[in-house]
C-alpha positions, 0 to 999 in steps of 0.5 A: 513442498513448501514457498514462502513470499515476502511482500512490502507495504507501500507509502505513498507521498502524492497522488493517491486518488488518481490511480482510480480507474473513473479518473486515471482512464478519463483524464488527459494525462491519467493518474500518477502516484509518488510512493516507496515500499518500506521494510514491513511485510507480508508473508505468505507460506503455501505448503503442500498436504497429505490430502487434498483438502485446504487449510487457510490460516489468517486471523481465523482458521478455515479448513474446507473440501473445495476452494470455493468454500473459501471465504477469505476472498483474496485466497479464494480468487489467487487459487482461482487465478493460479490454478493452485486449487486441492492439497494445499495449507496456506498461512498469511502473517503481517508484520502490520496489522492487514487492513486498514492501516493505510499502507496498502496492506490488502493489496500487499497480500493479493500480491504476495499470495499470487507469487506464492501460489504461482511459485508452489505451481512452478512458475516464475512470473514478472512484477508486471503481472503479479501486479496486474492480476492483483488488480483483476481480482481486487477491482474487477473481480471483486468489485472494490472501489480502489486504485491501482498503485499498491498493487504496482507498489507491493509487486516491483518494490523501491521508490517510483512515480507510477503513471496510470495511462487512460489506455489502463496502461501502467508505467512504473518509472524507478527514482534512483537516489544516493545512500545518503539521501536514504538515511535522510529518509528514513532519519526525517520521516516517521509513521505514526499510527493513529489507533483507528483502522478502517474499510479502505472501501468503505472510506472510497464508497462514494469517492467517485462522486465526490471527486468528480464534484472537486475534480480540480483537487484531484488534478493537483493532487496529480500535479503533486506527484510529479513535484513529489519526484523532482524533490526526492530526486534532489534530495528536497525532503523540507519542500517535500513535507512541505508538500505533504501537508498541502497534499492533505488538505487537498485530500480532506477537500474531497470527503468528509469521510477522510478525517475526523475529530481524532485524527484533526486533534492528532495531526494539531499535536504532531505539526505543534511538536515541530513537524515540517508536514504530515498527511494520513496515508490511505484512504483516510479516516484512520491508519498511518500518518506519515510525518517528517520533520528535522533530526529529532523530530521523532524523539519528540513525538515520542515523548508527545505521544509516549507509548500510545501511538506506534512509530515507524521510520521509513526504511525504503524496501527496494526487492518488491514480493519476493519469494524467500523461501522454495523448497521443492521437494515432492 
């Protein structure tokens, strides 16, 4: 027996911040975040064993009797939350590098391992809930110090506006738009990685503290999430990145841990080169920039940055995890 999921990484335009918990449940309107996922996956491949022994394979390789010896903590508490526990071999494989990039990537393998194991256990479960879960084991359980919007992101796919009610409740609002707009999508933005990856948790250690002492930051940045979907659902994308660039210096507002010297010299390079807006996706200090610029913007950061930074355009994934593989077979 064998399954395989297939997760979508996210990119988010505005809002980031406000999926906290600390904020979201505290403010009067609650947390609201602008994202799409994109086509760059996780895959999770969950296959049965002769013996009831489990083999997890990662960047290493552990091999133990009890899934509690487990130390990559995601699989441990996936097999915990699903009831999958003995005899079973499971692989994850990033087209990205899994943590640290700023597209959500940790949260992108909660998600997909959940629907992975809860498919091997035969169960089909809702968006809804692989998301939920995702977000009891990597805040609650866990203890990280994350949001909540790439859970929800990774598990329903597409373009949205998620609310974070203060209630905990999470409303995700798809943003339909026409074939047109998403080439223009995906021919105007660009990712461009910065060489840096960094502990998402570690960046947002002390981000409950420093937004509450810049609170009016972050109810901008809630503002712009809203502004974010009136300008994709017009087709917007100039005033969009416009947005971006105030999105970032919003967020550089926050912690001095968001940016460095490395990333201050490159993001200088990208907007000389023509861009319209670009802001670093994340947490911050390291990761993705997200960029966008007229047609041609791309070619030109191409030859600014030559082969040592790694570009991507914005293909808008729209099926979320989704189990790619199912071969049942006793």
């Amino acid at each position: 027996m064998m399954i395989i999921s297939r997760t979508p990484v996210r990119v988010s335009f505005c809002g980031g911040g406000t999926d906290v918990d600390w904020y979201s449940k505290s403010s009067e309107n609650g947390g609201m975040v602008t994202s799409l996922t994109i086509d760059r996956y996780i895959h999770v491949t969950v296959n049965r064993r002769f013996d009831d022994r489990i083999r997890v394979s990662y960047s290493k390789l552990e091999i133990v009797d009890d899934f509690e010896d487990i130390e990559h903590e995601l699989v441990r508490e996936s097999m915990r939350i699903t009831g999958v526990t003995s005899g079973v071999e499971i692989t994850t494989i990033a087209d990205i590098p899994s943590r640290g990039t700023g597209l959500g990537s940790s949260s992108a393998v909660t998600v997909g391992l959940l629907n992975a194991l809860h498919c091997f256990a035969g169960r089909d479960v809702p968006a809804s809930q692989l998301a939920a879960e995702a977000c009891e084991i990597e805040i609650n359980i866990l203890g990280q110090p994350i949001g909540r919007q790439d859970q929800y992101a990774a598990a329903y796919g597409g373009m949205n506006s998620i609310i974070f009610h203060p209630d905990g409740e999470v409303i995700v609002e798809p943003i339909d738009i026409s074939d047109d707009l998403k080439s223009n999508i995906s021919d105007e933005f660009t990712l461009i990685f910065t060489g840096q990856i960094r502990s998402a948790s570690k960046v947002l250690s002390n981000f409950e503290e420093d937004g509450k002492s810049t609170i009016n930051n972050l109810l901008r940045i809630r503002e712009q999430a809203s502004e974010a979907r009136e300008f994709l659902s017009s087709g917007n994308l100039t005033k969009l990145g416009n947005l971006l660039n105030e999105a970032w210096m919003m967020k550089r507002g926050i912690s001095q841990n968001v940016s460095n010297e490395i990333i201050d010299e490159m993001y200088n390079r990208i907007m000389s080169n023509g861009a319209n807006g670009a802001k670093l996706l994340g947490a911050g200090g390291g990761g993705f920039f997200l960029i966008h610029g007229e047609v041609g913007i791309r070619e030109k950061l191409r030859n600014e940055f030559s082969s040592e930074h790694r570009m991507i355009p914005l293909n808008i994934d729209f099926n979320g995890s989704t189990i790619i593989f199912n071969d049942s077979r006793e």
